[in-house]
Each structure stands twice: as structure tokens, then as C-alpha cells.
C-alpha positions in Angstrom: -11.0 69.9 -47.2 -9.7 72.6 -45.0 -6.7 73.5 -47.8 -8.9 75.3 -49.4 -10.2 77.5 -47.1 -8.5 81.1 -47.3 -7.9 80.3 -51.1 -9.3 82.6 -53.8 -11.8 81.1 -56.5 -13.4 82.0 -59.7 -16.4 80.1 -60.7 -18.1 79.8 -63.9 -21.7 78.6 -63.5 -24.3 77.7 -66.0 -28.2 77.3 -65.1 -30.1 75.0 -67.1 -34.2 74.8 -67.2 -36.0 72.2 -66.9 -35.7 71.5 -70.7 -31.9 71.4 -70.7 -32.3 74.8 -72.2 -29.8 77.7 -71.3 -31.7 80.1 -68.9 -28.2 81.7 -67.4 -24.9 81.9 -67.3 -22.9 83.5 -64.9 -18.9 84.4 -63.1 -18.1 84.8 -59.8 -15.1 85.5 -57.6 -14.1 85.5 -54.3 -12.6 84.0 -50.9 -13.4 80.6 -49.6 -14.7 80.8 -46.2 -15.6 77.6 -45.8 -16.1 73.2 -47.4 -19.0 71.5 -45.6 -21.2 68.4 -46.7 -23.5 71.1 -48.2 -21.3 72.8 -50.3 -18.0 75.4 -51.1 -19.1 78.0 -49.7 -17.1 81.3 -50.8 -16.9 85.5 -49.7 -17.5 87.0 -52.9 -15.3 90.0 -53.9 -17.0 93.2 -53.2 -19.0 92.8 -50.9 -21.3 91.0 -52.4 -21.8 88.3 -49.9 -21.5 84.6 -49.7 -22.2 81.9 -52.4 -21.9 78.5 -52.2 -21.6 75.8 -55.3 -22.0 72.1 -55.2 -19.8 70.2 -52.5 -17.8 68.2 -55.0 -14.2 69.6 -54.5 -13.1 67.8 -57.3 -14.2 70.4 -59.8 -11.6 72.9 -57.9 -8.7 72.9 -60.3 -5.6 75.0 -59.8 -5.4 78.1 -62.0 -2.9 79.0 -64.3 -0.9 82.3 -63.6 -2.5 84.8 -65.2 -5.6 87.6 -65.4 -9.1 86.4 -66.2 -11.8 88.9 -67.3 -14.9 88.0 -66.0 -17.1 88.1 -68.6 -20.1 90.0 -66.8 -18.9 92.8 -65.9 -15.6 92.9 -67.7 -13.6 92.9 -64.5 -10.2 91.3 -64.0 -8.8 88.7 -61.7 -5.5 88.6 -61.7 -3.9 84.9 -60.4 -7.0 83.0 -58.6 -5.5 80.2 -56.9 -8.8 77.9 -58.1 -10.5 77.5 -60.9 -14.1 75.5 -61.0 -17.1 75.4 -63.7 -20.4 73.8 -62.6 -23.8 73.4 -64.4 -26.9 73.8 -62.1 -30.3 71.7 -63.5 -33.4 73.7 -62.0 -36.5 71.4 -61.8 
């Protein structure tokens, strides 16, 4: 669990309603400070403080080489070492 800590992440997550229903959909990027029973919990780029996705580290995939343009805010990452897409249900 620990070999990902220091590595750098982009996540793709959607939110689903209650009704399966889209309600949003969303990028982040940053450092991953640390892999606990509760969750991935990563530095986002920026300054923009911490966020932490489900604890399944089998949705961290290597990335390809390359640049990824986030889709938000049009900024590009450039070689993140992990990749991971999750879908959060809300109640």
C-alpha cells in the first residue's frame, strides 16, 4: 500500500443520485499523501487541499506517457504516474 504514496494521480469521478441519474462529474489531480482502510487519500494540485476516493487500490492503474487535459478547467497533466475512475452512489 505504501508504493503509492509520493505518486501523482488523476481521478475521474462520477456522482450518481439516488435514481442512478447523473448529478456530477468531475477531475482531479494531485499527490498521494497517504492509503488507509478509509480511503486514497491524495494532495490535490494547487492548493486545493486533500481528497480522498474509495480504498480499493485496485482501480489505480498505471498511466500511459503522455498529457491529459482535464476536462473542467482545461488544464494539462503531463505524465501522472496513476490513473483511477470511480462512480460514487449518493443515497
Amino acid at each position: 500500500m505504501s508504493d503509492f504514496v509520493g505518486k501523482t494521480l488523476l481521478a475521474g469521478t462520477t456522482v450518481l443520485g439516488s435514481d442512478g441519474a447523473g448529478v456530477n462529474r468531475f477531475q482531479v489531480f494531485g499527490t498521494i499523501s497517504s492509503v488507509e482502510p478509509q480511503g486514497v487519500t491524495f494532495e490535490r494540485a494547487g492548493g486545493e487541499g486533500p481528497f480522498t476516493l474509495p480504498p480499493d487500490t485496485a482501480r489505480l492503474q498505471l498511466a500511459a506517457a503522455g498529457e491529459y487535459r482535464l476536462s473542467g478547467s482545461g488544464r494539462t497533466i503531463s505524465n501522472p504516474d496513476l490513473l483511477c475512475i470511480c462512480t460514487v452512489h449518493q443515497p
